[in-house]
VOLUMTOR-848299 format. One record per residue: y, x, z of N, C-alpha, C in turn. Coordinates in steps of 0.001 Angstrom, whole numbers, padded with zeros to 6 digits, always signed. Example, Ala and Ser with C-alpha at 12.3 -4.5 7.8 and 13.67 -1.06 7.14 Angstrom:
2
-005690+013190+007800-004500+012300+007800-003300+013200+007800/-002250+012850+007080-001060+013670+007140+000030+012900+007870/
//
This chain:
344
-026824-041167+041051-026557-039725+041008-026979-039128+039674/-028372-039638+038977-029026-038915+037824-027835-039506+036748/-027191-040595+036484-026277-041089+035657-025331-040481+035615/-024192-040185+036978-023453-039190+037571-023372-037956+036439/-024705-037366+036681-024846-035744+036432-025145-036137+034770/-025757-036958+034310-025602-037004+032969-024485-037682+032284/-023568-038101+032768-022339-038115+032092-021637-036942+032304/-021051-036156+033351-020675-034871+033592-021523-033562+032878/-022669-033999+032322-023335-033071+031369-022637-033607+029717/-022644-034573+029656-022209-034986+028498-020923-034699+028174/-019771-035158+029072-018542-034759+028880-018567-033523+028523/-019126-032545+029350-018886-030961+029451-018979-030292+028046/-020273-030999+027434-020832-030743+026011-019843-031278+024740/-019023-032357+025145-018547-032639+024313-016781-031802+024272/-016606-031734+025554-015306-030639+025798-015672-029679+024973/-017030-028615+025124-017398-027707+024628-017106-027325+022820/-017604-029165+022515-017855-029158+020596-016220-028976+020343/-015609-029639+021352-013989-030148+020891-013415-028467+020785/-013497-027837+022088-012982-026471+021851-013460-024838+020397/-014977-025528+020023-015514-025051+019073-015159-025652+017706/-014436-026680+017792-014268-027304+016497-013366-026358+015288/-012263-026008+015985-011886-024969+015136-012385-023711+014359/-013695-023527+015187-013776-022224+014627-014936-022445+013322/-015463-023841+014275-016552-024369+013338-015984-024924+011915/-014966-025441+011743-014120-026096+010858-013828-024281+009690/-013329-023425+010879-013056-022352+009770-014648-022010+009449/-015486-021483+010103-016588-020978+009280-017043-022030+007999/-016785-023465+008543-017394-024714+007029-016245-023977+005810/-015210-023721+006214-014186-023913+005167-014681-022471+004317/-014968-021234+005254-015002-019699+004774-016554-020217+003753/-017765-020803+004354-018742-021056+003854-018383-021520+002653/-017221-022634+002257-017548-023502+001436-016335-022487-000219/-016346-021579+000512-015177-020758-000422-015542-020210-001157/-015172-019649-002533-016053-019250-003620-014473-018834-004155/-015017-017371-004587-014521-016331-005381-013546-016788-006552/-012440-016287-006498-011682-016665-007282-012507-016896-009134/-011410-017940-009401-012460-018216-011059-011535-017180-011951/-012071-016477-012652-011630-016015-013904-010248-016157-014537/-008886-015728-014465-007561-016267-014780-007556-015955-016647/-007898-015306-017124-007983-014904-018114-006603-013791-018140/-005948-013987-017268-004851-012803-017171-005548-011546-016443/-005188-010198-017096-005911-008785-016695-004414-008490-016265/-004055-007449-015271-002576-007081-015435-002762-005797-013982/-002451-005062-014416-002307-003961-012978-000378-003437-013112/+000137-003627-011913+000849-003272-011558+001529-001918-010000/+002741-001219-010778+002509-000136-010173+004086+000376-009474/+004308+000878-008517+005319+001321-007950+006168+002440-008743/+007378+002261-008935+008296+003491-009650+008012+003897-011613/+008731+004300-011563+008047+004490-012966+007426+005583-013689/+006791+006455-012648+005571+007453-012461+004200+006070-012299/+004562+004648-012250+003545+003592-012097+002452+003587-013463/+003649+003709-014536+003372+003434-015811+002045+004625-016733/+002093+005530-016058+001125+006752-016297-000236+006036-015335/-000037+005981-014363-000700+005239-013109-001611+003902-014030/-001053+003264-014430-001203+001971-015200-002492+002624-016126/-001769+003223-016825-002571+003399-018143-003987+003717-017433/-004278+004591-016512-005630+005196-016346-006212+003575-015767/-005724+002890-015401-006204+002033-014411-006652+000868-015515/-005796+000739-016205-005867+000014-017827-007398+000554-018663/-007203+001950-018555-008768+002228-019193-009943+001390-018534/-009802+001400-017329-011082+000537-016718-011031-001002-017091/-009902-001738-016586-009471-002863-016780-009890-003414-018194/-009810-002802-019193-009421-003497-020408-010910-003278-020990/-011984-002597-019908-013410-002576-020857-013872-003785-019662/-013382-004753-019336-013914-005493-018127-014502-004877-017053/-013719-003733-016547-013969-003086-015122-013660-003325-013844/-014459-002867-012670-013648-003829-011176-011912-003172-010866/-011925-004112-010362-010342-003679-010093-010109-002697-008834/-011074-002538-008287-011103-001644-007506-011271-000315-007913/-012284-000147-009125-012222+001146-009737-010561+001747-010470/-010211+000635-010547-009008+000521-011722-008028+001034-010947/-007655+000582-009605-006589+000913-008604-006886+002186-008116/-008211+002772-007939-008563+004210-007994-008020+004763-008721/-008500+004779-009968-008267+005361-010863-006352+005858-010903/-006014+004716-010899-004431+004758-011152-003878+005404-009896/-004301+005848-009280-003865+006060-007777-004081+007643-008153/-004702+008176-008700-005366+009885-008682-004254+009682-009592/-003485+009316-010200-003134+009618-011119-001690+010824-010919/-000988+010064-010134+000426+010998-009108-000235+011982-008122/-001579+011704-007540-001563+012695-006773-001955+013811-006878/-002499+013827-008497-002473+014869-009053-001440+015666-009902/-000569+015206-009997+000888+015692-010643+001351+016161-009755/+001611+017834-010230+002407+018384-009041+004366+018377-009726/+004607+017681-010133+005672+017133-010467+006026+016158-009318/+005062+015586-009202+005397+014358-007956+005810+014753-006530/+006870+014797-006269+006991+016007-004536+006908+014901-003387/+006206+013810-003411+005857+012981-002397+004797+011913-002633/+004027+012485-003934+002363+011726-003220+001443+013378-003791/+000126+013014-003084-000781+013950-003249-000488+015792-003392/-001182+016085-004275-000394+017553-004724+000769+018298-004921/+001428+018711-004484+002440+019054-004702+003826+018206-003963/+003196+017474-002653+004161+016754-002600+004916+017352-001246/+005917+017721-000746+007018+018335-000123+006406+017903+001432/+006171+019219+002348+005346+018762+003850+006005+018958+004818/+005611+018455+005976+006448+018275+006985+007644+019296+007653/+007884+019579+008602+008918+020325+009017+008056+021299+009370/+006670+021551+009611+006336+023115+010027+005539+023355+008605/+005806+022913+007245+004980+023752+006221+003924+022938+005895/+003425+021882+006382+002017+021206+006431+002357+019722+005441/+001530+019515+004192+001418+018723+003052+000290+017994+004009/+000933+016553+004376-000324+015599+004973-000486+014722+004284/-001219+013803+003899-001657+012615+003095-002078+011529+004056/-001427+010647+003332-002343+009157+003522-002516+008055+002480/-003235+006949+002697-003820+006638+001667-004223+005423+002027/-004569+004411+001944-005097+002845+001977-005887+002298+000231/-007098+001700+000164-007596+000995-000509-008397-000811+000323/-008121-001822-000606-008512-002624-000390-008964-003548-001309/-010142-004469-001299-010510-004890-002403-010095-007103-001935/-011246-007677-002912-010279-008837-002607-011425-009756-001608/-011886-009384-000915-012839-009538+000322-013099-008933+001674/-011428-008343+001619-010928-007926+002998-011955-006469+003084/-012575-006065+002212-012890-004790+002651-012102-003331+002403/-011751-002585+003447-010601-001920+003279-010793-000421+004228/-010289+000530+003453-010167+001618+004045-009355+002403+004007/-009005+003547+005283-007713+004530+005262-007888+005466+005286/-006620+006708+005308-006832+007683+005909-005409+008184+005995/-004917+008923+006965-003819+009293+007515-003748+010892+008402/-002526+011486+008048-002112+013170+008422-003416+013760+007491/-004158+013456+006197-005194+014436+005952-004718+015713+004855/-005055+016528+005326-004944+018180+005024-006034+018140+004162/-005411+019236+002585-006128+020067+002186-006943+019093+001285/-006860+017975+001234-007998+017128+000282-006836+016563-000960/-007113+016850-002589-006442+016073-003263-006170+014584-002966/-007157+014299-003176-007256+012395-003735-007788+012019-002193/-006481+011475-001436-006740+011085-000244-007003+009547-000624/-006862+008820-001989-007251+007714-002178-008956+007736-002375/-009164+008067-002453-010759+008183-002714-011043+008328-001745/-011019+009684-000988-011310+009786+000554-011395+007989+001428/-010041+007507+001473-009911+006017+001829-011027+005684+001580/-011182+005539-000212-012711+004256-000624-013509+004574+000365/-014073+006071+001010-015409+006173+000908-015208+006033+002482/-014178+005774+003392-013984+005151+004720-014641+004053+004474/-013941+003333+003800-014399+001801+003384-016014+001789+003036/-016494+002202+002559-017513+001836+001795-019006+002574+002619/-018342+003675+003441-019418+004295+003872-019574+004477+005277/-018219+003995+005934-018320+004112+007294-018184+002717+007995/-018627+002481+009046-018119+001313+009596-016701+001215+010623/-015665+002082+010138-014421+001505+010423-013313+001688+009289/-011989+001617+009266-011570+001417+008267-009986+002738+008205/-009856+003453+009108-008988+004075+009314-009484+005396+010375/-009361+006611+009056-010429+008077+010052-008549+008955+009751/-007792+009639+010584-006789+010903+010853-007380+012479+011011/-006164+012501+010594-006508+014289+010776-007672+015105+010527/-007770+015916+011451-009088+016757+011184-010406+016124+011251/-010412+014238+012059-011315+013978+011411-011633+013582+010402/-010543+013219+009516-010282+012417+008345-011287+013515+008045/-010488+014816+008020-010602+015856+007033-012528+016399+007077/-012627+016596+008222-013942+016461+008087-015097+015331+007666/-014442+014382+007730-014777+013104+006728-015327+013534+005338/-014450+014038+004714-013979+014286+003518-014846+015074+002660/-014880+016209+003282-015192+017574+003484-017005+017148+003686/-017737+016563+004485-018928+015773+004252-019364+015238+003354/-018369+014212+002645-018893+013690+001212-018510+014755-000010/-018122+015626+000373-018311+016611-000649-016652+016843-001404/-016272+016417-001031-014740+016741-001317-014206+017932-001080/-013013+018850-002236-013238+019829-002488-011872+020415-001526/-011808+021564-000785-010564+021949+000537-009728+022423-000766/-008253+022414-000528-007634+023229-001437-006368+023008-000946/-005165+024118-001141-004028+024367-000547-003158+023721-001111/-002525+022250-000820-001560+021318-001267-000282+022057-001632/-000007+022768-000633+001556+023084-000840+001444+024280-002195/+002578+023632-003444+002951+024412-004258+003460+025194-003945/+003993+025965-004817+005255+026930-004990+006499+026471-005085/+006666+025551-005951+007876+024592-005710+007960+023515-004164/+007156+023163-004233+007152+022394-002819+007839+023449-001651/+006873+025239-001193+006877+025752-000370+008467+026353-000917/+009310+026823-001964+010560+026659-001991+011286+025539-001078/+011214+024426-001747+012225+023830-001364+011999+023919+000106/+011054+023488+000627+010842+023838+002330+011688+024784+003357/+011455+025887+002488+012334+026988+002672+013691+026607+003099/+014041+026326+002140+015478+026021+001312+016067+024957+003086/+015358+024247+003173+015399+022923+004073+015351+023741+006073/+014557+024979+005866+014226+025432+006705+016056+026233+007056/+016631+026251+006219+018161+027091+006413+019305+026197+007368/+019028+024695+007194+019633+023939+007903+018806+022845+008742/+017732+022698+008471+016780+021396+009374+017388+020509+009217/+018453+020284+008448+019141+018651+008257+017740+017662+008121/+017674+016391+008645+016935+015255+008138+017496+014279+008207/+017783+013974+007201+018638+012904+007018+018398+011527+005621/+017229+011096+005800+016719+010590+004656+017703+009452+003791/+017411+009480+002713+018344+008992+002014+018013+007467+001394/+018721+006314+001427+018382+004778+000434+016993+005281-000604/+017019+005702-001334+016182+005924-002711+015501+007539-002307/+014338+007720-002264+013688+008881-002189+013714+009586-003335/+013954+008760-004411+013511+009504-005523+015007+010471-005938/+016570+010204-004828+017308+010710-005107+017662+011464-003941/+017139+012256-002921+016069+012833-001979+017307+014167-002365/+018437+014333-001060+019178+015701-001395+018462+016177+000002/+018830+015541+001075+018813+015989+002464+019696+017323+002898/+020790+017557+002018+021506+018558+002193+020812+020184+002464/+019945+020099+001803+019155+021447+001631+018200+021985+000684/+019348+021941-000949+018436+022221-001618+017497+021414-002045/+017139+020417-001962+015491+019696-002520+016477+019051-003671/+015795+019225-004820+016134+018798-006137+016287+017247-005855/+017725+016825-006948+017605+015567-006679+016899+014998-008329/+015958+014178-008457+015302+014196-009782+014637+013546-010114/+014798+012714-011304+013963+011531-011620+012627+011510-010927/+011724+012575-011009+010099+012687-010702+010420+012895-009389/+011172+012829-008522+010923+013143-006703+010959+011742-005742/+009768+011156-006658+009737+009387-005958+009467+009073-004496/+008631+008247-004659+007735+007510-003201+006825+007122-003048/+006511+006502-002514+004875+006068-002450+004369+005674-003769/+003195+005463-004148+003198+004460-005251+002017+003844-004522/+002299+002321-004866+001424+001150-004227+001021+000611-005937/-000307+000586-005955-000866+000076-007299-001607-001362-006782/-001692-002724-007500-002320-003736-007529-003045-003969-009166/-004110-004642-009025-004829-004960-010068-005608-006381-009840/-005435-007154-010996-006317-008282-011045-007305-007437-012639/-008502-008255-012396-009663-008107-013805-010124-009339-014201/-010654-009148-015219-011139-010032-015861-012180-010939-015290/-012598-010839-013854-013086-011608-013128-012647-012607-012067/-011425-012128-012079-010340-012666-011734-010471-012430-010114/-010814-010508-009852-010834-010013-008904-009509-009010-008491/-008779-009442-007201-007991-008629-006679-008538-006994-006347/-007283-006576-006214-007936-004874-005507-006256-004101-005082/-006241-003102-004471-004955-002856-004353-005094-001443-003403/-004133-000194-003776-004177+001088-003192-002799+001162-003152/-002898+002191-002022-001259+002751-001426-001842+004215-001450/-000754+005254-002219-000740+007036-001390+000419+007699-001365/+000291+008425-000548+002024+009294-000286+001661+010244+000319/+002442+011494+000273+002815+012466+000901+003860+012242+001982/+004210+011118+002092+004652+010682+003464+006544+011571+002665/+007337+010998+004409+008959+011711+004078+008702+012974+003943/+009683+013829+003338+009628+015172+003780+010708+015497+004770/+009962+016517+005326+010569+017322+006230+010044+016453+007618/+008934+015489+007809+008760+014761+008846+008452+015487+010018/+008570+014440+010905+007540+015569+012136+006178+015401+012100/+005616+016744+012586+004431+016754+012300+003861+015599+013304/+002840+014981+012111+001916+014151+013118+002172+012338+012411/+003782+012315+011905+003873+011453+011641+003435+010509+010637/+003521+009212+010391+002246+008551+009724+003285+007200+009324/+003451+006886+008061+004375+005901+007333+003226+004825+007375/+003872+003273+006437+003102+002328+006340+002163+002229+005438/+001837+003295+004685+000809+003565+003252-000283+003209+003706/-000965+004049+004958-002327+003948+005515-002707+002447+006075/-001606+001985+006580-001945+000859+007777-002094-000128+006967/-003405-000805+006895-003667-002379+006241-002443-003159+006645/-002057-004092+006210-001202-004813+006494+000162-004630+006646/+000796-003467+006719+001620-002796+006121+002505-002505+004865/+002052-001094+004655+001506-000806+003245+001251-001136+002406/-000143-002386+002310-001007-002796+001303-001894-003429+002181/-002001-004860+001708-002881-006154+001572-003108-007076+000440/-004599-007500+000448-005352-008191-000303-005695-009201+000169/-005905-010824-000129-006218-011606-000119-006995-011853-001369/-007720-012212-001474-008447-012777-002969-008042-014107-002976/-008276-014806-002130-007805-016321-002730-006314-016550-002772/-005292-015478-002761-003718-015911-002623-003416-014595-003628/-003804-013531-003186-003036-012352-004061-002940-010874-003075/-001644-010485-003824-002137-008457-002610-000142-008139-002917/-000379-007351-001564+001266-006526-001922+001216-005107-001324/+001946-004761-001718+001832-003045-001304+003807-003258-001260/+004156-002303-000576+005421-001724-000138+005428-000134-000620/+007439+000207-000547+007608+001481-000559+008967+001717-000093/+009232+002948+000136+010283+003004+001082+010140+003144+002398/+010821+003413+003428+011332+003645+005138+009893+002831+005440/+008617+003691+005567+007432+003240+006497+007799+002672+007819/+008263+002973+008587+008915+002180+009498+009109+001288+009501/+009965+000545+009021+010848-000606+008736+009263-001571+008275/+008925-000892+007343+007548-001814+007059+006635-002318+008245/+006387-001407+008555+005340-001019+009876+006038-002523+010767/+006963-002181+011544+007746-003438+012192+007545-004413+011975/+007480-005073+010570+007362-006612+010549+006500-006851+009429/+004958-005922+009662+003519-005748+009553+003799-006464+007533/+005012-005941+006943+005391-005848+005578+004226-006816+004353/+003639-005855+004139+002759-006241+003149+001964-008036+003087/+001274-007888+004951+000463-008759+005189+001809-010206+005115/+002648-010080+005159+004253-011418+005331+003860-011723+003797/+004358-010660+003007+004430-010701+001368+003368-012098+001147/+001878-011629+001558+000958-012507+001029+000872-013482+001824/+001314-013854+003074+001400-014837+003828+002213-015714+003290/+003299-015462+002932+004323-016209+002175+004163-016469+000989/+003455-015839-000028+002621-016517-001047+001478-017721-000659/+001161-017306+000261-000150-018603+000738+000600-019705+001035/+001974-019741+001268+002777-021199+001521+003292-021160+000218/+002972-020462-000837+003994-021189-002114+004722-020682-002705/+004997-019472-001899+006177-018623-003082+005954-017975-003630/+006467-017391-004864+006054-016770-006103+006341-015542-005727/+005380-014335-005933+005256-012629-005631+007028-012274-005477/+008088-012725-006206+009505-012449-006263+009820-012790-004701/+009552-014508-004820+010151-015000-003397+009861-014537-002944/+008406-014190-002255+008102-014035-000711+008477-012352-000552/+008678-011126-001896+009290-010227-001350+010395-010072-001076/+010883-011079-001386+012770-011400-001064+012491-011588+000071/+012093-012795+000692+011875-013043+002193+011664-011733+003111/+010961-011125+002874+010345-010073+003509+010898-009056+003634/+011596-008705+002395+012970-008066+002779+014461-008131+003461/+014085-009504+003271+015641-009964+004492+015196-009917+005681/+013922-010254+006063+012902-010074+007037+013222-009050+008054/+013255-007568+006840+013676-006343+007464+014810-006192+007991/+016147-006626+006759+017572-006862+007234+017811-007220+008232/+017179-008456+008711+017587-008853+009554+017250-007976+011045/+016224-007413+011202+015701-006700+012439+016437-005219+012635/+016872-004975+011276+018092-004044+011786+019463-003863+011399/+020123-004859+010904+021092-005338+010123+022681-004368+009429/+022644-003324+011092+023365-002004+010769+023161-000950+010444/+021574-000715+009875+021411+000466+009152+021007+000323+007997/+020969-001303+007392+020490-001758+006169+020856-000788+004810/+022367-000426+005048+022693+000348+003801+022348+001236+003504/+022134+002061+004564+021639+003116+004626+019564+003334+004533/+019047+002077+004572+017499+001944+004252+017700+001569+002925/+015523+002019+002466+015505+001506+000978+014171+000821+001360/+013649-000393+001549+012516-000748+001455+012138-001771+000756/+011076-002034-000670+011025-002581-001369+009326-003003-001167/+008776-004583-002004+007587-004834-001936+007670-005133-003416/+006250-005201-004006+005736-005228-005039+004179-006126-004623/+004333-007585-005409+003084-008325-005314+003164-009000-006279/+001713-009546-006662+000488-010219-007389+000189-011119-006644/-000017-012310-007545-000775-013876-007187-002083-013231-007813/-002915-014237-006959-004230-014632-007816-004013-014652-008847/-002846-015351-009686-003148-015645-011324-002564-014500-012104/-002042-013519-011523-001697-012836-012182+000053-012679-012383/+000947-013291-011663+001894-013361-011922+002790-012075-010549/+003280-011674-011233+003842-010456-010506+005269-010551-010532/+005980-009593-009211+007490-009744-009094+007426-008620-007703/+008863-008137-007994+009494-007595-006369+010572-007430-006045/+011079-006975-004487+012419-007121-004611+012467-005951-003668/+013940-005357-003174+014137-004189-002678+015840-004083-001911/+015467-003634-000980+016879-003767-000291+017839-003168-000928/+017740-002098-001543+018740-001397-002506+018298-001312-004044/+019887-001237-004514+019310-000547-006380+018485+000186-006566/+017890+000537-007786+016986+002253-007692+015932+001308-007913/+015007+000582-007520+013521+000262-007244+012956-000400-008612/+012501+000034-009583+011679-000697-010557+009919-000272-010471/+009087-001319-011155+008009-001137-010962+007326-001160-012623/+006157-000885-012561+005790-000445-014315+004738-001597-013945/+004276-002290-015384+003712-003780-015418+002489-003361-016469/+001357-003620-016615+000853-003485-017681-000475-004204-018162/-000768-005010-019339-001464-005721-019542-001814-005400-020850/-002504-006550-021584-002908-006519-023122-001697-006302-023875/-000483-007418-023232+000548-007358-024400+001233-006530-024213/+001385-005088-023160+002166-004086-022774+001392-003433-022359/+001345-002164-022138+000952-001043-021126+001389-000164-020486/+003258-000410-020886+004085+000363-020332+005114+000043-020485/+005115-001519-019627+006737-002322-019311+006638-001262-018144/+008252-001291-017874+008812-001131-016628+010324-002190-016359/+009892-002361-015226+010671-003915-014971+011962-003594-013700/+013004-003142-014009+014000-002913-012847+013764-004441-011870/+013988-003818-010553+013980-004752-009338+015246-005063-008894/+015510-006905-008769+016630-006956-008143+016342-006582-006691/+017702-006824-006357+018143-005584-005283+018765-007084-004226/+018665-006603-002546+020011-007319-001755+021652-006777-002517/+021456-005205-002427+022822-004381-002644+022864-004004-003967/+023494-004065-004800+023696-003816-006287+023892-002164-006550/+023463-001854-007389+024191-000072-007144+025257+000342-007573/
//
């Protein structure tokens, strides 16, 4: 009987190691992992070509050997303070009852990451994000609590909607058409809203440094004319914007939706972790989309923009229209048109 019970103790223990082996195998592997080495390539890359202004501030940090996380900050305040820009930060065109909401995502290259989504009244909803990340223990605060978030660390209240913004609103308020268009940045909606180089989309910024550290931010003023409440793929990790440090980071722009669906960003870098170069795997990822809705393709615009670890960058976009601004030592203000599925 005592033999009995000590083999049936033994088996049990060893069932036990067999079912723990995996996880034990990942913690040896996470243990045995060490921070990307140094590429000697610096390079931040940026959505639209409002990126390239974006770049430069982000470049100031970058190029004195700064984190790339400061750098993607940096470049991120950069549109949402342009009230030229009528769909990120200031000045950017608000929902169907009058209301300028923000959201925002930062992530660095050790999975630490923060959001914020529908927030009122705060410029730099990218910053707001960092200090989710950095100061709270979750990674995604909305609305009025965002806003009181915000508003705690000392962040300053102030009335988003311009004068130009609260025009065109107006203007939009005569017919309620919503009818969003392939390219935001050519944004009629049959009511008046200027159609115009500066009336872009999100901008998703990535950065590698001289440490050969990832980092990566998403912000928008979201569609205009949305319903209130509503919330694109900017905010949502994995979406929006993801970081890997040992593979690379992607950010998206265009129909949040469509992103949201087939969790966008986080595919981008998944599909780099099997091998494909920042181009491929946003090609993939965009047929990805095609395919899940195949009859309204022409009528969507959704594009990704990613970074390897080493620095090598590319994107692709369901329609014409989509270029991204590139910038390093030997440039600081390429801008690189994106091939397209549909040609324009």
């Amino acid at each position: 009987m005592n033999d009995r019970r000590r083999f049936l103790k033994t088996a049990a223990m060893g069932a036990a190691a067999a079912a723990l082996s995996p996880m034990a195998d990942a913690a040896g592997a996470a243990a045995a992992a060490k921070p990307p080495a140094a590429t000697g390539t610096v390079r931040v890359v940026s959505t639209w070509d409002f990126g390239v202004a974006a770049n430069h501030a982000a470049w100031a940090i970058l190029s004195k050997g700064g984190h790339s996380l400061d750098a993607v900050e940096a470049g991120a305040r950069v549109p949402e303070a342009d009230i030229r820009n009528h769909s990120v930060g200031l000045g950017g065109y608000p929902d169907r009852d009058g209301h300028v909401t923000l959201d925002a995502s930062i992530m660095d290259a050790e999975a630490n990451c923060g959001g914020v989504a529908c927030l009122e009244n705060i410029e730099h909803a990218v910053s707001v994000a960092r200090r989710v990340m950095e100061r709270t223990p979750h990674v995604l605060l909305v609305g009025d609590g965002a806003l009181q978030f915000a508003l705690s660390q000392g962040f300053k209240k102030q009335n988003l909607l311009t004068p130009a913004a609260e025009k065109a609103w107006k203007e939009w308020l005569k017919t309620s058409k919503y009818q969003p268009q392939a390219n935001s940045e050519v944004r009629d909606y049959g009511a008046g809203v200027p159609i115009d180089k500066n009336n872009h989309d999100t901008i998703g910024i990535l950065a590698l440094d001289a440490h050969g550290r990832l980092a990566g931010a998403c912000t928008t003023s979201g569609a205009a004319w949305k319903l209130r409440g509503r919330v694109g793929d900017s905010p949502i990790i994995g979406a929006g914007l993801y970081v890997d440090g040992a593979v690379g980071a992607a950010t998206s722009t265009g129909m949040g939706e469509e992103v949201i669906r087939n969790a966008g960003s986080f595919l981008v870098v998944e599909l780099m972790r099997q091998g494909r170069s920042p181009a491929e795997a946003s090609k993939e990822a965009v047929l990805r989309v095609l395919h899940k809705h195949p009859s309204t393709a022409r009528k969507t615009q959704v594009a990704f923009l990613a970074m390897n670890k080493d620095g090598e960058a590319g994107g692709y976009a369901i329609q014409h229209g989509f270029s991204y601004a590139v910038c390093d030592a030997k440039n600081q203000s390429a801008l690189i048109p994106s091939s397209s599925v549909f040609p324009g």
